[in-house]
TORKOL-4160 file (C-alpha; in steps of 0.2 Angstrom, whole numbers, padded with zeros to 4 digits, m for minus):
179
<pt num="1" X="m0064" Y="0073" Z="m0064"/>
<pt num="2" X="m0051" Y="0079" Z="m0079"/>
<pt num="3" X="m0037" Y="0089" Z="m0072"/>
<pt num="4" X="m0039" Y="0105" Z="m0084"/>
<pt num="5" X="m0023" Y="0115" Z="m0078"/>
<pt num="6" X="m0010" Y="0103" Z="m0084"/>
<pt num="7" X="0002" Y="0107" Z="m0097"/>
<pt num="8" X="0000" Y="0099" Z="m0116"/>
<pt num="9" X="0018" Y="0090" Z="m0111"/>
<pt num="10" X="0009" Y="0084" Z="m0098"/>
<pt num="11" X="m0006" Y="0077" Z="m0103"/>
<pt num="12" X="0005" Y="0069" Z="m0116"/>
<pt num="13" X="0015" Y="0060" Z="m0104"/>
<pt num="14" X="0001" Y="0055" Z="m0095"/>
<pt num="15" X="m0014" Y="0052" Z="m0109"/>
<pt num="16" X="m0004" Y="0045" Z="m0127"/>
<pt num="17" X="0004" Y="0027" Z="m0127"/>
<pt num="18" X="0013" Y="0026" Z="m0143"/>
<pt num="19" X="0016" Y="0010" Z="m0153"/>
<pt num="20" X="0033" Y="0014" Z="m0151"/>
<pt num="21" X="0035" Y="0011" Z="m0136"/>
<pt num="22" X="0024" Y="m0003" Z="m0131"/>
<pt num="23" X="0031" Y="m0021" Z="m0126"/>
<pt num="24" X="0025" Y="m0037" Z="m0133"/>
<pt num="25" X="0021" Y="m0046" Z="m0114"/>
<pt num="26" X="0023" Y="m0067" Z="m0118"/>
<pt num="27" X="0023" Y="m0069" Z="m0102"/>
<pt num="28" X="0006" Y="m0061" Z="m0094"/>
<pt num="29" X="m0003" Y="m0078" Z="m0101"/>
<pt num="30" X="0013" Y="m0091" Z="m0100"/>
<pt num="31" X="0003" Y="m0101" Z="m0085"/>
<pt num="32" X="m0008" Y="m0105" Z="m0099"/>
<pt num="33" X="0006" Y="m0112" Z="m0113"/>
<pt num="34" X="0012" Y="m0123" Z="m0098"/>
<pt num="35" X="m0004" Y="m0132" Z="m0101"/>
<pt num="36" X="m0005" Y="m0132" Z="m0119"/>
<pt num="37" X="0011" Y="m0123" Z="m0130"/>
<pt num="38" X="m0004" Y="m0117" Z="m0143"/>
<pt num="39" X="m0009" Y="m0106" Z="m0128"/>
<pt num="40" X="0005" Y="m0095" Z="m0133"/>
<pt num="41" X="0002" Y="m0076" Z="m0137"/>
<pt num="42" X="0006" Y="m0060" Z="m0132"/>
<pt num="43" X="m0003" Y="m0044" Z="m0124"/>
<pt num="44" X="0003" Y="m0027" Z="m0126"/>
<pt num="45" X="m0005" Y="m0016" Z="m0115"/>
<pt num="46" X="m0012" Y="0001" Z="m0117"/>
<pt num="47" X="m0024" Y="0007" Z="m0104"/>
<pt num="48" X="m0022" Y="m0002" Z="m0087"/>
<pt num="49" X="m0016" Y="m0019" Z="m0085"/>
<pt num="50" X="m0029" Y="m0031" Z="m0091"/>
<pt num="51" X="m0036" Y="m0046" Z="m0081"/>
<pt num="52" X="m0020" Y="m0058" Z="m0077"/>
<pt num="53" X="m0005" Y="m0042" Z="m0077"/>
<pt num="54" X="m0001" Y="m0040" Z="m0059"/>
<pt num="55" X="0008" Y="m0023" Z="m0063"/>
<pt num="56" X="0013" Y="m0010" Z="m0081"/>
<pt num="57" X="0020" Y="0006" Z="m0076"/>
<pt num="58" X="0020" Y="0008" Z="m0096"/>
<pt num="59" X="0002" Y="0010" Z="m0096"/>
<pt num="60" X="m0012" Y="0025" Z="m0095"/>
<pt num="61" X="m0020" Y="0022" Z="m0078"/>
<pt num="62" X="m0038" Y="0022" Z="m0083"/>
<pt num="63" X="m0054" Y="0023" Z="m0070"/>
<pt num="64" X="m0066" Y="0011" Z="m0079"/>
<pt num="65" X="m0059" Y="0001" Z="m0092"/>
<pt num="66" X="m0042" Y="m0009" Z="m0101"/>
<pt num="67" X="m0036" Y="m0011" Z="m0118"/>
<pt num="68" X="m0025" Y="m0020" Z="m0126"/>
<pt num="69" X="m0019" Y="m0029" Z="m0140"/>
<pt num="70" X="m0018" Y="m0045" Z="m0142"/>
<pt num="71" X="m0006" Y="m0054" Z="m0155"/>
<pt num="72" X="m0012" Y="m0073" Z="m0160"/>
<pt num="73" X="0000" Y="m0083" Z="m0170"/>
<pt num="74" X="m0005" Y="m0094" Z="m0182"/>
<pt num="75" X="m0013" Y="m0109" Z="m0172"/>
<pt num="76" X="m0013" Y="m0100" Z="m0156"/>
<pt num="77" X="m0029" Y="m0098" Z="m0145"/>
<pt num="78" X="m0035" Y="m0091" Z="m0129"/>
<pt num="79" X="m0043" Y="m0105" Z="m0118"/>
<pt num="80" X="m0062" Y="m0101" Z="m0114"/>
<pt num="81" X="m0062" Y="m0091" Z="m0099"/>
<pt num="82" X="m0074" Y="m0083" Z="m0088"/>
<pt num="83" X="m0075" Y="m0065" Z="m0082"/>
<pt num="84" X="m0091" Y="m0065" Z="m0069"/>
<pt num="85" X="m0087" Y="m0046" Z="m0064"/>
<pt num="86" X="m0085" Y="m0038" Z="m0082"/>
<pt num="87" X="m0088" Y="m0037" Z="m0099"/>
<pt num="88" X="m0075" Y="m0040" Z="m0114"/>
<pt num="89" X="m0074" Y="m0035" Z="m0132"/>
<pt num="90" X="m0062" Y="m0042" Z="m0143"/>
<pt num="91" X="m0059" Y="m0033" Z="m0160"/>
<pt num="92" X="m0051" Y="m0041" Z="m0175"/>
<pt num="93" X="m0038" Y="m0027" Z="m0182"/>
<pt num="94" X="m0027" Y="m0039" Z="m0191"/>
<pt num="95" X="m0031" Y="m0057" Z="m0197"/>
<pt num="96" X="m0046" Y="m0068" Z="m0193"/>
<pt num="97" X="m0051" Y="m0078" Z="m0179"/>
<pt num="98" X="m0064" Y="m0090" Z="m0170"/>
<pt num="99" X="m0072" Y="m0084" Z="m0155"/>
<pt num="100" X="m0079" Y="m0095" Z="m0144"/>
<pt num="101" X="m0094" Y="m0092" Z="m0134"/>
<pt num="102" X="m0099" Y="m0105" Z="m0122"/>
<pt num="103" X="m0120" Y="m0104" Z="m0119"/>
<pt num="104" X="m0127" Y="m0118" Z="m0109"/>
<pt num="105" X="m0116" Y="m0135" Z="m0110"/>
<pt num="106" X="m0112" Y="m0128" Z="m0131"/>
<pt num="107" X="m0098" Y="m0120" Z="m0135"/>
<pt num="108" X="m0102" Y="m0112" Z="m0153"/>
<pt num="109" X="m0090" Y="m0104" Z="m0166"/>
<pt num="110" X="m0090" Y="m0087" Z="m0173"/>
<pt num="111" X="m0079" Y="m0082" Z="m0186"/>
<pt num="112" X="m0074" Y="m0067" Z="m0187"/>
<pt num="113" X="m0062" Y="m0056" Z="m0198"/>
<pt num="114" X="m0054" Y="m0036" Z="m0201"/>
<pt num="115" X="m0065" Y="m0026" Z="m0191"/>
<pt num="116" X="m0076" Y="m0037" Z="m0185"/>
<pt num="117" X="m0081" Y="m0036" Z="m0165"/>
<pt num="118" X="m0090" Y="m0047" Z="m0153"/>
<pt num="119" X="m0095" Y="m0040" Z="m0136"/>
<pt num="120" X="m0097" Y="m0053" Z="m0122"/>
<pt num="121" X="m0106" Y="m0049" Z="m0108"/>
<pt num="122" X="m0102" Y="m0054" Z="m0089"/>
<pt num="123" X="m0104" Y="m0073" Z="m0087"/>
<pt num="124" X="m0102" Y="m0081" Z="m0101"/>
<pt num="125" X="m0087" Y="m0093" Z="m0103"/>
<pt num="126" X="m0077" Y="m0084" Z="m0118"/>
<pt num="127" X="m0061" Y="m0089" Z="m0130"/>
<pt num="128" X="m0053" Y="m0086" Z="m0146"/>
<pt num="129" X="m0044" Y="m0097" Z="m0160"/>
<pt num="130" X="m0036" Y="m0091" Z="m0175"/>
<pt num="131" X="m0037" Y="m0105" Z="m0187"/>
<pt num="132" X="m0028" Y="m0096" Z="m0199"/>
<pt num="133" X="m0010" Y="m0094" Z="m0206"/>
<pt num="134" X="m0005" Y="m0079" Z="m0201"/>
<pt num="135" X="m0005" Y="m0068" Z="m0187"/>
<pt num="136" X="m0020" Y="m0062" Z="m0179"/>
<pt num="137" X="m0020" Y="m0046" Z="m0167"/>
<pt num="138" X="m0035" Y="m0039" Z="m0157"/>
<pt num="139" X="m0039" Y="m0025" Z="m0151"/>
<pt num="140" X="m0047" Y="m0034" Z="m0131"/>
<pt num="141" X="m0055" Y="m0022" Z="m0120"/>
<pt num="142" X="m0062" Y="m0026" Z="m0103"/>
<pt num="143" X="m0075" Y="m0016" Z="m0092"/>
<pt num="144" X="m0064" Y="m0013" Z="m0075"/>
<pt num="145" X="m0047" Y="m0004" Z="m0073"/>
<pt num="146" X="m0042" Y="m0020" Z="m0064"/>
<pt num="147" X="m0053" Y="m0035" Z="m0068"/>
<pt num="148" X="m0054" Y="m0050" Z="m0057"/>
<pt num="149" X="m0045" Y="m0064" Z="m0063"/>
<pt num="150" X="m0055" Y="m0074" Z="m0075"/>
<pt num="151" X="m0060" Y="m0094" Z="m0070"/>
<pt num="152" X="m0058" Y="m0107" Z="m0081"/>
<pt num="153" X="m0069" Y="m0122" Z="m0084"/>
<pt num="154" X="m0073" Y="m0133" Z="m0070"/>
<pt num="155" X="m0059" Y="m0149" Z="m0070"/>
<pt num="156" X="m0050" Y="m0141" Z="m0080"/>
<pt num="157" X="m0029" Y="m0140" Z="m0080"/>
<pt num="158" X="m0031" Y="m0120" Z="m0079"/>
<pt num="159" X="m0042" Y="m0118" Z="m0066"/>
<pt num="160" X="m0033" Y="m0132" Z="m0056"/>
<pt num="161" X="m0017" Y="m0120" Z="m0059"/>
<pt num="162" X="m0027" Y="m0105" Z="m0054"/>
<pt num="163" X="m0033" Y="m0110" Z="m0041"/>
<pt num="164" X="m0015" Y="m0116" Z="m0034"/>
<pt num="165" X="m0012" Y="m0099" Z="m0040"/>
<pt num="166" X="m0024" Y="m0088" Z="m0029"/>
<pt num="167" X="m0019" Y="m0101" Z="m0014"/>
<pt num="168" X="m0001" Y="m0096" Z="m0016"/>
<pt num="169" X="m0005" Y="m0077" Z="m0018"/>
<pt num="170" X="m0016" Y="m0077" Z="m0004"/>
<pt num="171" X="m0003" Y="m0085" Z="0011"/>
<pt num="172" X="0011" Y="m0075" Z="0004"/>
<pt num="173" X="m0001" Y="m0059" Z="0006"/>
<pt num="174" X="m0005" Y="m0066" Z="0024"/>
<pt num="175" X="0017" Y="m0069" Z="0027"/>
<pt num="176" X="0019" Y="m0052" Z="0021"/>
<pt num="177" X="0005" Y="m0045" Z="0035"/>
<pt num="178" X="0014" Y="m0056" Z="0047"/>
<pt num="179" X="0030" Y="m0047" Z="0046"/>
């Protein structure tokens, strides 16, 4: 329920996240450029923390949903990945890219440009490419405040490291209820 007693300052504070003072994060995905440098890019968040932040102060705390942006270098791509618990939209504001959308054993292409927006739904292993030669940022929105964190590919290098991932999260969680 909206609080409806707050000051305009208040709602401000809480409510607006200005360009300004927003913080390109190379790091929320750098797991994945250990496997393959073209891997790197950048989210800067918005409205809660994505799928693979662990925390953003700098953020509006939504109850349903994240965006962000994500900036794509020239070359760079996001690995297809799988979200089995929500649904993701990834919107072209700057640039072109190549979304990936894995159905059945295919992976197909789908370019897209300026404006351009593909909705994935749960279940479906997604990625993008930007084969251009300039910078490509989106506009990624993902249906949970706090989305589990997405799989990779069976065999693959990335879910090999997530999986080492959630194990090491997991006994350090289990040490820190010992104590």
């Amino acid at each position: 329920m909206s609080e409806q007693n707050i000051s305009i300052q208040e709602f401000e504070q809480k409510y607006v996240a200005r360009l300004e003072t927003r913080k390109l994060d190379y790091n929320a995905l750098s797991f994945q450029e250990q496997v393959n440098p073209a891997y790197r890019r950048a989210q800067c968040r918005y409205v809660g923390t994505g799928g693979v932040a662990t925390s953003d102060s700098n953020v509006i705390q939504a109850e349903h949903f994240t965006l962000s942006n994500m900036y794509l270098p020239a070359g760079a791509e996001g690995p297809l990945h799988l979200h089995s618990d929500v649904e993701e939209v990834f919107f072209v504001i700057k640039g072109s890219i190549t979304a990936l959308v894995q159905i059945g054993e295919t992976v197909h292409e789908i370019k897209l440009g300026e404006r351009d927006c593909i909705w994935t739904p749960p279940g479906y292993y997604r990625g993008v490419r930007n084969d251009g030669d300039e910078e490509a940022i989106m506009a990624v929105m993902l249906g949970a405040p706090k989305p589990q964190i997405p799989t990779y590919p069976e065999g693959s290098e990335l879910e090999k490291i997530r999986v080492e991932r959630a194990k090491a999260k997991a006994a350090a969680a289990a040490a820190e209820q010992q104590k």
